[in-house]
Structures are given as C-alpha cells and as structure tokens.
C-alpha positions in Angstrom: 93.4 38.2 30.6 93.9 34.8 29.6 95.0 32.0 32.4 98.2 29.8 32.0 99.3 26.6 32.8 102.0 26.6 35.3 105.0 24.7 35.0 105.3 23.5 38.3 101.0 23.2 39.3 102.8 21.3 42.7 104.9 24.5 43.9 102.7 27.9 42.9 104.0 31.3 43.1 103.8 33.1 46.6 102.7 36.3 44.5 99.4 35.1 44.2 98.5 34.8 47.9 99.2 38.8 48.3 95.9 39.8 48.1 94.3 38.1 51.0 97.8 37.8 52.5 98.6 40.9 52.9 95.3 42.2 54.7 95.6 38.7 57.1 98.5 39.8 58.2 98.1 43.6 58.6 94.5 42.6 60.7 95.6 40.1 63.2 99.0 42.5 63.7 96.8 45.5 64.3 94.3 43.1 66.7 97.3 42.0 68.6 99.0 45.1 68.9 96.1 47.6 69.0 94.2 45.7 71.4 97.5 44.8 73.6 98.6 48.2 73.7 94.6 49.8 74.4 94.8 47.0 77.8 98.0 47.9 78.9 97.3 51.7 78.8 94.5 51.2 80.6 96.1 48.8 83.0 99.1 51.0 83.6 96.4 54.1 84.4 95.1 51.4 87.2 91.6 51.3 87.1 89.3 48.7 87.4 89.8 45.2 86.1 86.4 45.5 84.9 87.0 48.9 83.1 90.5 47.5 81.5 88.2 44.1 80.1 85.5 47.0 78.6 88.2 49.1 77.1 89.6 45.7 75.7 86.3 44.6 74.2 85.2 48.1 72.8 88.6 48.0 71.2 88.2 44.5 69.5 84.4 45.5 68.0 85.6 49.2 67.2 89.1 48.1 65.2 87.6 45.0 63.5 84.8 47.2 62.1 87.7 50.1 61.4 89.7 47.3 59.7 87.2 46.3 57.4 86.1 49.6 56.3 89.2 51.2 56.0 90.8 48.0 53.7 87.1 47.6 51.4 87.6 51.3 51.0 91.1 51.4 50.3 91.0 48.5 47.8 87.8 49.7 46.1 89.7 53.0 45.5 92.8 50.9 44.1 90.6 48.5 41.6 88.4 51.7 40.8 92.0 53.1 39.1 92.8 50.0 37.9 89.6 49.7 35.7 89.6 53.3 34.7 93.5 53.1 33.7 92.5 49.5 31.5 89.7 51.8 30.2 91.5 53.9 29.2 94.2 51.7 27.1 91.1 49.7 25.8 90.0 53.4 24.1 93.4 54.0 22.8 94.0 50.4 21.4 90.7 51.6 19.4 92.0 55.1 18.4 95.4 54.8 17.9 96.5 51.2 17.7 99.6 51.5 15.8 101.1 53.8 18.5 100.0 51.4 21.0 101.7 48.4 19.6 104.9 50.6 18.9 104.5 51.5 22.9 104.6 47.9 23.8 107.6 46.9 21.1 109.5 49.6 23.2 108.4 48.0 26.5 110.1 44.9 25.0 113.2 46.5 23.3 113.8 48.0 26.9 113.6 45.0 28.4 116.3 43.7 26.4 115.0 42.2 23.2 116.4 43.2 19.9 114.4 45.9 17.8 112.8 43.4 15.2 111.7 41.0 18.0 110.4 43.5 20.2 108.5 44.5 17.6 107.4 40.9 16.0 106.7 40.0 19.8 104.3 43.0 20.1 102.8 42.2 16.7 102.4 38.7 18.5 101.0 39.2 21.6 98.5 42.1 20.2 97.0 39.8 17.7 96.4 37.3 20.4 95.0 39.8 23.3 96.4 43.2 22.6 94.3 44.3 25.5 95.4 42.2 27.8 99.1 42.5 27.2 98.8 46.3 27.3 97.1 45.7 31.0 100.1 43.1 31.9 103.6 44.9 30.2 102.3 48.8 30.4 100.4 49.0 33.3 102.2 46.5 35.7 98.6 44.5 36.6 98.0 40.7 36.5 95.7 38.3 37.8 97.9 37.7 40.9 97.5 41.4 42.1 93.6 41.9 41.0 91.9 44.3 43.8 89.5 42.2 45.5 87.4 44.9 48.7 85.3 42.3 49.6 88.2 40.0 50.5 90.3 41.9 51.6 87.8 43.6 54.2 86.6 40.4 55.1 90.1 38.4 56.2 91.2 42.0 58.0 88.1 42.2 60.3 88.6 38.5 60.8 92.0 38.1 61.5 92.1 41.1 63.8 89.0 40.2 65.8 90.3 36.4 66.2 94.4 38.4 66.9 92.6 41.0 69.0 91.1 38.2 71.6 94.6 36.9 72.3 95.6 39.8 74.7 91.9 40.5 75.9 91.8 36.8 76.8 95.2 37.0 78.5 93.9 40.3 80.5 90.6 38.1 81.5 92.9 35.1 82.9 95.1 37.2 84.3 95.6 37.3 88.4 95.2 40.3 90.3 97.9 42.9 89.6 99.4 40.9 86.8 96.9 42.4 83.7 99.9 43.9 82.2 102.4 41.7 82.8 100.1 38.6 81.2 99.3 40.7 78.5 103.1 41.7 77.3 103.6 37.9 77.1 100.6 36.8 75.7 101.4 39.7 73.3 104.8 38.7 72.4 104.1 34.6 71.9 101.0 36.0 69.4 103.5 38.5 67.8 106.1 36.2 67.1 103.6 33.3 65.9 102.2 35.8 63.4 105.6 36.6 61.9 106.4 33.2 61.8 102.8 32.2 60.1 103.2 35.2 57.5 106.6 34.3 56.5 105.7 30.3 56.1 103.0 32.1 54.2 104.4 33.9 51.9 107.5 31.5 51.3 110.1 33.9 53.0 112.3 33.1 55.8 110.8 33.4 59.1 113.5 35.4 61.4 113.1 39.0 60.1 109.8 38.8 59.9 109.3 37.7 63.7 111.5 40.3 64.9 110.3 42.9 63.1 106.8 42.3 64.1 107.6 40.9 67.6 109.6 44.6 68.1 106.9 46.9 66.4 104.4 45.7 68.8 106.6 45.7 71.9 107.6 49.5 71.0 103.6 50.2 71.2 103.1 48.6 74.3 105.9 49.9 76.0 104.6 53.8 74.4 100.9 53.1 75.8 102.2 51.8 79.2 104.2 54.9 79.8 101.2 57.2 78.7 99.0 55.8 81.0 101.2 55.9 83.8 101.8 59.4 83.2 99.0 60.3 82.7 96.9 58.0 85.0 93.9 57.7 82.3 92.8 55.0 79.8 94.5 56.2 76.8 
C-alpha cells in the first residue's frame, strides 16, 4: 500500500496511534486495577503485611508476563488473517480480475458515486495498485490499523508493570492498618490519570473516559474487598 501526503503533516489523525494505543491503555488499566484489587483482597482477608506486599509483587510479574503473551498472541492471530484474507484477493485479482474490478466499482456505486464513475474510479485505482485498493475499500485494512504482536506485547507488559507498581507502592508506604485504604486512593488518582492520558491521547474528551475507567476499577476493588472479607483468604 502506497503512503500519502497529509494535508495537514502539523495535526495527524488519532487513528493511527490505535495500535500501540490501544494495548497502553488496556495494560496500565489491567496493572492498576488487577494489581489494586489482588492487594486489597488480600488486605481485606488480614494477613500479613509481608504476605499482602508478596501477593502484590507475584501479581505485577505474573500479569505483565500474561499481558504480553495474551496481546502477541492475540495480534499475531489478527495479522495472520489479515495476510491470508490479502492472499487471498491477490489470487483472485490473478484469476478473475474483471469480477474483481466490477466488486470494487460496486463498493464505490454504494458509497454513493454514480455507475460510470464508480466504475472509471475502479478502473483508476486498479491500474495504479489494484491490490492495494482491494486491501483498503473490500477488506476495511490500512496502514493505520496494520497488526503489529511485537508492539503491542511490548507497550502492554510495560505499561501494566509501570501501572501495576502504583498500588503495590502505595501498599508498601502504607501505615499500619491503612493497606487498603492507601491503596483505594492511590488506585483512584492512577485511574483517573490514565483516563485522562488516554483521552489526551487519542484526541477525545477526557470526562467519560475518566469516569468510566475511574468506576470500572473501583467496582473491582470494592468486589475483591468483600471476597476476602468473606471469605478471610487471599483471593
């Protein structure tokens, strides 16, 4: 696929940040919450500070190696499909290319383009990289939403290890019968900086996404705290 100039190179898309974006922000929200949550369960079971820091710790090691994993396997099964799909349209453009061009001339009359142009644009854009429009208007896939395991894996494990050590941090400075307590704050100022750093990220106004995010995790907390205490174990 070929690469374009931009009209405005001094205000780029948000689009194309989804990649690593996305992952960023699922990682340090699953380190902050995951992490918070594992602590307070523990806390609210009241053992040992020194078995609530463990549990904290094991947690951090244990999700940022989980993160990673899951998100290079997850995105290696969604850019294996991708390839095979463009594969695929790369044998048909060979076999049958008249059918293929009048597939992408209805792509374009259905987007609202006159019969004749839809099918002069098709004629257009084929002779130029009938491939790669096929790949754009057919199958929905650009540049900006290439698959990429390695980075995705990589800023999930990072952010959720560097999230993950806010409330483990907060649990280490805490004062004596206050684990839980310092946690659920450090828990909610990491929360609501997150949904505020997301949504600066990704261009989009910053009040929904800090209360969604800043409710989500206090729903976990509050769900781990009442299991341990019922229960009276690390959970």
């Amino acid at each position: 696929m070929t690469r374009h100039l931009s009209a405005h190179p001094d205000d780029p898309h948000y689009v194309s940040r989804l990649g690593w974006l996305r992952a960023s922000v699922l990682g340090a929200n699953d380190g902050i919450v995951s992490v918070g949550a594992l602590i307070t369960g523990v806390a609210a079971a009241d053992p040992g500070r020194e078995a609530i820091l463990i549990a904290g710790l094991a947690g951090l090691v244990a999700g940022a190696m989980s993160m990673a994993m899951g998100e290079y396997v997850s995105v290696s099964s969604q850019s294996d499909t991708e390839r095979a799909d463009i594969a695929r349209e790369a044998t048909a453009l060979r076999e049958m290319p008249e059918e293929e061009l009048h597939e992408l001339a209805a792509i374009y009359e259905a987007r609202g383009m006159a019969p004749g142009t839809a099918l002069q644009a098709a004629r257009e854009v084929s002779a130029h990289d009938a491939l790669g429009a096929h790949v754009r208007d057919e199958l929905g896939l650009s540049e900006a939403s290439n698959a990429n395991p390695l980075q995705a894996a990589l800023a999930s494990a990072v952010t959720f290890s560097t999230a993950a050590a806010v409330p483990l941090i907060a649990a280490i400075l805490a004062p004596g019968g206050a684990v839980i307590i310092s946690v659920l704050v450090a828990v909610v100022l990491a929360l609501a900086a997150l949904g505020a750093l997301g949504a600066w990220a990704g261009g989009a106004p910053p009040g929904r996404a800090v209360l969604r995010v800043t409710l989500g995790g206090l729903f976990a907390l509050g769900i781990t705290a009442v299991i341990g205490k019922i229960f009276g174990v690390a959970v």
